[in-house]
N, C-alpha and C positions, 0 to 999 in steps of 0.2 A: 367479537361478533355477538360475542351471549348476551353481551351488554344493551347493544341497539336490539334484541329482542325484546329481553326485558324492559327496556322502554315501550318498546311499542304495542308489549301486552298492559302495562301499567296505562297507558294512554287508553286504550282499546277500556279497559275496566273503571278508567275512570269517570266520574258522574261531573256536573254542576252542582256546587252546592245550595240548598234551594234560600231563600232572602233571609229567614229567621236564623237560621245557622253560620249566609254569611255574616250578618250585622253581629250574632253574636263571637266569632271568630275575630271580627273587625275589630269590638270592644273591648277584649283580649288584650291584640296587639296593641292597641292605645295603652291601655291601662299600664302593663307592662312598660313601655319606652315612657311615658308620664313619670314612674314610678324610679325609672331609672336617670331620667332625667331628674327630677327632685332630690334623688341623690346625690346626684354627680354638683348639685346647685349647693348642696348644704357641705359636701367635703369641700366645693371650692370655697364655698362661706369663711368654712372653721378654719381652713390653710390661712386665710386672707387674716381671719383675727387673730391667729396664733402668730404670724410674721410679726405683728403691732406691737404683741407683749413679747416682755425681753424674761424668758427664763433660761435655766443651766439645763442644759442637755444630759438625757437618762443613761445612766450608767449599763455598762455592758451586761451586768448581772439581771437588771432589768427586763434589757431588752433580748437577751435569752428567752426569758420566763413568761415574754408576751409574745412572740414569735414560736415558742413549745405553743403556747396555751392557743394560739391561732393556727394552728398546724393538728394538735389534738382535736381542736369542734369542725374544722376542713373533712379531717379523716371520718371522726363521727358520722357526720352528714351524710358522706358519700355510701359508707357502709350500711348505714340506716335507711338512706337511698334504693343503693343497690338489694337488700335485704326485699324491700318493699316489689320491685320489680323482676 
């Protein structure tokens, strides 16, 4: 029941945002899924040209030491993250 209060004071408090703030909140969100989109266009890019070429698959000792090292900058971020807020 606290819950459908807090809605309804959340609602009761909340405004319209007025045109400048939405368009810039709008151009956000674009920017953002563009950005994400571009991404997701270039890993499937490089998936597509790495299937073509024929090399030898990376050895286990390898792929430790880019799975640490991608788990170490994960960790960073978050902490640096978290630090900040």
């Amino acid at each position: 029941m606290s819950f459908l209060k807090d809605v309804k004071r959340a609602l009761k408090v909340a405004k319209r945002p007025d045109p400048k703030a939405y368009r810039a909140s709008l151009r956000a969100v674009f920017v953002g899924l563009s950005m994400l989109g571009v991404l997701g266009f270039v890993f499937q890019l490089a998936g597509s040209a790495l299937r073509m070429v024929s090399i030898a698959p990376p050895s286990s000792d390898t792929l430790v030491i880019v799975l640490a090292a991608v788990a170490a900058i994960t960790l960073a971020a978050v902490l640096y993250l978290r630090s900040r807020y």
